[in-house]
N, C-alpha and C positions, 0 to 999 in steps of 0.2 A: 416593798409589799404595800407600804400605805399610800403609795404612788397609782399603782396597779388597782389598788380599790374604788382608788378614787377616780381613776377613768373608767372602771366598771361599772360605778355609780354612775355616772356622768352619762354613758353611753344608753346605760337602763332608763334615766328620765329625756333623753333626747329621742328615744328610737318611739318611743309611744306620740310624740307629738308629729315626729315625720308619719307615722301609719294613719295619724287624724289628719293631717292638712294632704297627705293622699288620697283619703277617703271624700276628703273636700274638695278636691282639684275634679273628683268624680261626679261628683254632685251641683259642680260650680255653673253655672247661669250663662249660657249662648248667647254672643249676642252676634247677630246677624241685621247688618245693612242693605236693607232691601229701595232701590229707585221706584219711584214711582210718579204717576203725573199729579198733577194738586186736585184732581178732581176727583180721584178714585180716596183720595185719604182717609173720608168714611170709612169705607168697604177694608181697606186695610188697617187703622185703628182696630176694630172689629176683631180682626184675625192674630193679631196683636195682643189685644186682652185674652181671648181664649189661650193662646199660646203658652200666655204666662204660669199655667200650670204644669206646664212642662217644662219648667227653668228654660225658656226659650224667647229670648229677649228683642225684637223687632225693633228696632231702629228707622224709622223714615227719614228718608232723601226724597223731598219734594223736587221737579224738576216739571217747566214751565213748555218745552220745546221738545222738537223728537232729536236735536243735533246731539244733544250730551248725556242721555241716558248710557248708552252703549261704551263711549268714552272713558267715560265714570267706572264701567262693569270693567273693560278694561285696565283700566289703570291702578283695580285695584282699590279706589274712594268705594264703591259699592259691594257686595259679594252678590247679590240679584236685582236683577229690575223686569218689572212688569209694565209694559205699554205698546210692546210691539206684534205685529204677526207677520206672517215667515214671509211673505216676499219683504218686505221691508229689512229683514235680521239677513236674508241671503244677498239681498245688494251690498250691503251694509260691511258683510262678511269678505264678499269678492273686493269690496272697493281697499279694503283696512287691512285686507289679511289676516284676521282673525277666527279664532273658533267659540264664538260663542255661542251656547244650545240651547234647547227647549228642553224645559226642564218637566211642563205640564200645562196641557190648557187654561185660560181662564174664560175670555167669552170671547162672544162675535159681536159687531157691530158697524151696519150698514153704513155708508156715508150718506150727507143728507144734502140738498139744496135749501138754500132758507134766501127770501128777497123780504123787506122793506115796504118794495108796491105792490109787486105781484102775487098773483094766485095760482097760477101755473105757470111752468115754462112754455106753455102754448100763449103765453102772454106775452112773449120777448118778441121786442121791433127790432126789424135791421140796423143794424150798427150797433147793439145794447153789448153791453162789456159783459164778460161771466167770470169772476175770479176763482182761480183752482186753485190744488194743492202740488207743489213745483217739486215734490220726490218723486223719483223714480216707483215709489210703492205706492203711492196714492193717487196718482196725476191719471194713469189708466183708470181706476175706480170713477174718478169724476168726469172724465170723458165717455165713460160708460154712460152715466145715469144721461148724459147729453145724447147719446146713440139711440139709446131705448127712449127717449123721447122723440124718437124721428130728426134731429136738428143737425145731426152731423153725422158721416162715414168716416170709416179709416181705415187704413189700410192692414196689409194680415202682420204688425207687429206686435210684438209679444208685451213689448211694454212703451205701448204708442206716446208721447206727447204729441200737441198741438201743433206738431211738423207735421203730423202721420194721419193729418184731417184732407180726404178725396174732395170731398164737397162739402159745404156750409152755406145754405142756402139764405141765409137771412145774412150772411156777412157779417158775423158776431166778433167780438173781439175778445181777446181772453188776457187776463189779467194772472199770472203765474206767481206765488204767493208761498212764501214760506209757510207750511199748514198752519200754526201758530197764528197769522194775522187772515188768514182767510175770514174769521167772522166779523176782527175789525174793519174790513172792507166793506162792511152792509151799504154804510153811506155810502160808498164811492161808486159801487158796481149794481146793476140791474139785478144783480144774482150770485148769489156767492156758494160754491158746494162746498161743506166743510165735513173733518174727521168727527167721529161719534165725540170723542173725549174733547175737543176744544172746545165743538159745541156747546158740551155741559159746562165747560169752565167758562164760558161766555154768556151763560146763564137762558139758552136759546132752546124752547120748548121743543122737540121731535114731533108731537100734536101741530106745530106750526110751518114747519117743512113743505114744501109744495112738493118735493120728487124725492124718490129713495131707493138708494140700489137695491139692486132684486139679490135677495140669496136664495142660493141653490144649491147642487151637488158642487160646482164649481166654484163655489165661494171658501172650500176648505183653506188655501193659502191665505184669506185672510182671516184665521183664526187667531187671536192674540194668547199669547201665553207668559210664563215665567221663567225668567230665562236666567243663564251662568255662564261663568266665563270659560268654560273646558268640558268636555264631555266626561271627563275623571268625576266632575261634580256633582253626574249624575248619583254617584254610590255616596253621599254626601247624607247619611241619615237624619243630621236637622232639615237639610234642605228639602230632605220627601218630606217629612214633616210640614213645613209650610202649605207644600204644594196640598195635600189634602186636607189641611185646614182652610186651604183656599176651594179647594172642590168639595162644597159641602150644600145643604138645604140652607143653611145661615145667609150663606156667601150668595145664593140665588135666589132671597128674599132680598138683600140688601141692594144689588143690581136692579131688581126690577125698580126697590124705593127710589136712587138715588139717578137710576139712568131713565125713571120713570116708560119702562119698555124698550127703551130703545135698544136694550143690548143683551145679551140673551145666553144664557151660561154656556159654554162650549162644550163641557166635560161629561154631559148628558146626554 
């Protein structure tokens, strides 16, 4: 019998700390690894601190290049990253076999030209070099902004590089450029067109830009968002969370500060 009491005992002071460290497991602190580029850090700090009210613990993975954001989300080192819009995530997807999705808009942003000497692309001599951005997802955007300046045709590809140019009347030369070094090529090139985000992290005013892609109804695939690794993710309740921490008046104050206009909420 004094056997028996005393497991009864035992059981009566053990079962109340297992109901509290349940009640704590309930209450315990999220933490989610979100990728991101180094230049958005601001704007996600930001969402970050707000969060924190919500035992919702943001993590940043800074990443410097568009090669290892998605790698990352894969593999598992991240559970989201923000830097990409959909033609980019569906190359991306086809090339890897993967299903990674969009989780929720965050914004748009034009690509820009920025030169060194010049004041317009109406200023480029024959033979002057133009460096692009050498993905599949951004390489047409920058052949664009060269179309709509009159400089070059091409032909009806969907996702043209610098094979798919009919005529180039000034005989330019183009310089193909992992996006990441397209702004360090200022020296080297007549003209460089770069992504909105390197831009920023290369410290290169949009006020200074001599050309800029046109948005329009057709600019929707390059809408950047936040993205996961499975479409399961989408029923992922912290991860809506984020997401509308991120689509807020907060979040498109902080973009106009730190993109200084150049990029423009999406989700609105």
């Amino acid at each position: 019998m004094k056997l028996w009491k005393k497991l009864l005992l035992t059981a009566a002071l053990v079962l109340p700390v297992i109901g509290l460290t349940a009640c704590g497991q309930g209450n315990a602190e999220k933490t989610v690894k979100v990728g991101i580029m180094s230049n958005d850090k601001e704007i996600w700090e930001d969402i970050q601190s707000r969060l924190k009210k919500d035992d919702i613990n943001i993590k940043l993975v800074e990443f410097t290049d568009y090669n290892t954001p998605n790698q990352a989300l894969q593999d598992g080192d991240v559970d989201l990253n923000s830097f990409q819009h959909h033609v980019f995530l569906d190359t991306w997807n086809k090339k890897h076999n993967t299903k990674i999705v969009d989780l929720g808009d965050t914004y748009i942003a034009p690509i820009r030209a920025y030169s060194n000497d010049l004041k317009s692309l109406k200023d480029l001599k024959t033979g002057d070099t133009v460096a692009l951005p050498n993905d599949a997802a951004n390489e047409p955007r920058a052949l664009g902004v060269l179309v709509d300046a009159g400089l070059i045709k091409l032909n009806d590809s969907k996702t043209p590089t610098v094979r798919d140019i009919t005529e180039n009347t000034l005989n330019l030369k183009f310089s193909e450029l992992d996006p990441a070094q397209t702004a360090r090529s200022l020296k080297d090139v007549a003209v460089a067109i770069v992504n909105n985000d390197i831009a920023a992290a290369a410290k290169l005013n949009p006020a200074d830009s001599i050309a800029v892609e046109k948005i329009n109804k057709t600019s929707e695939p390059y809408v950047n968002f936040i993205a996961a690794r499975t479409a399961k993710d989408k029923d992922n309740k912290t991860y809506q969370k984020i997401v509308e921490a991120y689509q807020t008046d907060q979040t498109a104050k902080l973009l106009k500060k730190y993109y200084k206009g150049s990029a423009e909420p999406a989700w609105k």
